[in-house]
N, C-alpha and C positions, 0 to 999 in steps of 0.2 A: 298565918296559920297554915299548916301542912295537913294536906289530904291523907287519907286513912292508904293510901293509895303507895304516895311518897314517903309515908313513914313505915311502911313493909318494903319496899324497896329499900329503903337504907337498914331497916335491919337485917334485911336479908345478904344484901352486901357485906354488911359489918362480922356477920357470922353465915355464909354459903352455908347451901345444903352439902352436903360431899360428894363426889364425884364420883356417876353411876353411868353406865349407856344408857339404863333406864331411864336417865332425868333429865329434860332440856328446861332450863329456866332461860324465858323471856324475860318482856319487858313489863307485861301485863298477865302472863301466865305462865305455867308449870307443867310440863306434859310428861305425863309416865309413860313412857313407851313399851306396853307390853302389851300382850291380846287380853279379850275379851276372857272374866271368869267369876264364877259363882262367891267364890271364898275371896278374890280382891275385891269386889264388889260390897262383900257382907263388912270388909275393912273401912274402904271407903266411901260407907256412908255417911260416915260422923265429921267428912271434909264437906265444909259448904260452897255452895255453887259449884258441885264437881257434874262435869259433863264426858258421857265417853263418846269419841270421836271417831267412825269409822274408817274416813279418810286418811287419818292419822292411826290408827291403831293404836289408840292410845284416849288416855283419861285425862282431861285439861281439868285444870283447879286455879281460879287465880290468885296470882302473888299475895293477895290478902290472905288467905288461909295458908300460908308457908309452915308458920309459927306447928298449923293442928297437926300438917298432912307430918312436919318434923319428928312429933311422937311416937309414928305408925311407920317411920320409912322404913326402919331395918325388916319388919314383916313385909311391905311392900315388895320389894328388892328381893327378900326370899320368894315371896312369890312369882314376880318377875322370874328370874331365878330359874326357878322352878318349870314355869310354863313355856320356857321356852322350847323352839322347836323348827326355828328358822335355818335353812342350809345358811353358811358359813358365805359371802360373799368371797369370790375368787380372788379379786384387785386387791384383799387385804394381804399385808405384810407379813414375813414367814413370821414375825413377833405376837404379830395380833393373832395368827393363827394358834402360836402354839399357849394365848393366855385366854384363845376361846376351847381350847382343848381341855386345859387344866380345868375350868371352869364347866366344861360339860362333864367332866371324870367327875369332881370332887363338888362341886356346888359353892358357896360364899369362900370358906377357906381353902382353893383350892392352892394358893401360894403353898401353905404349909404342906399339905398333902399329896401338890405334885414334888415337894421336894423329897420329902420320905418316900412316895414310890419309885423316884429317880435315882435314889441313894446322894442326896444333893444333901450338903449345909443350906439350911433355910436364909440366912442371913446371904451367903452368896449370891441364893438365885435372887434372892429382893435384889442386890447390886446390878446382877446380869440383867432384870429387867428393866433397871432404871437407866443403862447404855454403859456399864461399868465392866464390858467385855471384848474380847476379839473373835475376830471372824472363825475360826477354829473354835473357839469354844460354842460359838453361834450351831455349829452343824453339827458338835459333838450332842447336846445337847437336843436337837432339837430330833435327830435319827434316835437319840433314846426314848425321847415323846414318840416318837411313830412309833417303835418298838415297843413300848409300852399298850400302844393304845392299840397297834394287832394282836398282840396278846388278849389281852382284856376282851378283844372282839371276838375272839374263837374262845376264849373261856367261858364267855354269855351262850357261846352260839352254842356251843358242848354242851353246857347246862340246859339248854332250850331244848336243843334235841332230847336229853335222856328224860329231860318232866315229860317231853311229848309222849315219849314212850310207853311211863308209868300211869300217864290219863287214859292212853290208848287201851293199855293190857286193863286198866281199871276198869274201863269204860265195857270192855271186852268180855269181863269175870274173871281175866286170865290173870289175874295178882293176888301174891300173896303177903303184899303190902297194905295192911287195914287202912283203909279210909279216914285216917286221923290227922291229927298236926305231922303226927311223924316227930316229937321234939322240937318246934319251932314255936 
């Protein structure tokens, strides 16, 4: 007779969860790797025997609850996702960088969405990341990603400045922009 133990292990084998940086599956547990937060918390309550772990920055759940935490991951992972907020390690590869790039620009889909704002065929760049490229296309590519994402940084920062403005002169009496949504 097989442990309740061994037979989440092989079904977990027989069907993995999918492959996240969020997810390290052991041999006896499950660890989410993402910080502390109110809303993954209200998620995973309904995983039993889940423990968050400070040491690990992250929520252990074991292998026996694979099957529940399975129905909640893709909100997981959004949330994950979501909170993060960690500097980029250095030692990572200009690949890894430019698919934590994509990923802080666009959120879950950022494949699709860095390819339209790169003017990329999507099917291509899935190939380019899969190793289906040369060293030229490597740097064409990835000087488009920086060029992208300077833009984007002085677009925010533009935008940042001119709201500061309109609080300021709000704040001030000196606007004769009403206090409303403004159409948003």
């Amino acid at each position: 007779m097989t442990s309740k133990l061994e037979r989440a292990r092989a079904k977990l084998a027989a069907d993995p969860l999918p492959e996240s940086p969020y997810l390290q599956v052991g041999d006896d547990q499950i660890l989410i790797k993402c910080g502390f937060s109110e809303a993954l918390l209200q998620l995973l309550r309904w995983v039993p025997k889940l423990e968050w772990r400070p040491e690990l920055r992250g929520w252990t759940v074991p292998i026996t609850a694979a099957e529940t935490l399975r129905g909640i991951l893709p909100e997981i992972l959004r949330l994950a996702e979501a909170g993060r907020t960690q500097e980029p390690d250095p030692n990572l590869s200009a690949e890894d960088h430019f698919k934590m790039a994509g990923r802080l620009l666009f959120g879950p889909d950022w494949q699709r969405e860095t390819a339209r704002a790169l003017g990329r065929d999507e099917t291509a760049l899935a190939r380019f990341l899969l190793g289906e490229r040369s060293a030229e296309d490597s740097d064409q590519l990835y000087a488009d990603m920086v060029a992208f994402m300077q833009q984007r940084a002085s677009d925010i920062a533009a935008a940042a400045e001119h709201f500061k403005r309109v609080l300021n002169k709000q704040k001030n009496g000196e606007s004769d922009v009403p206090q409303s949504d403004q159409g948003i």
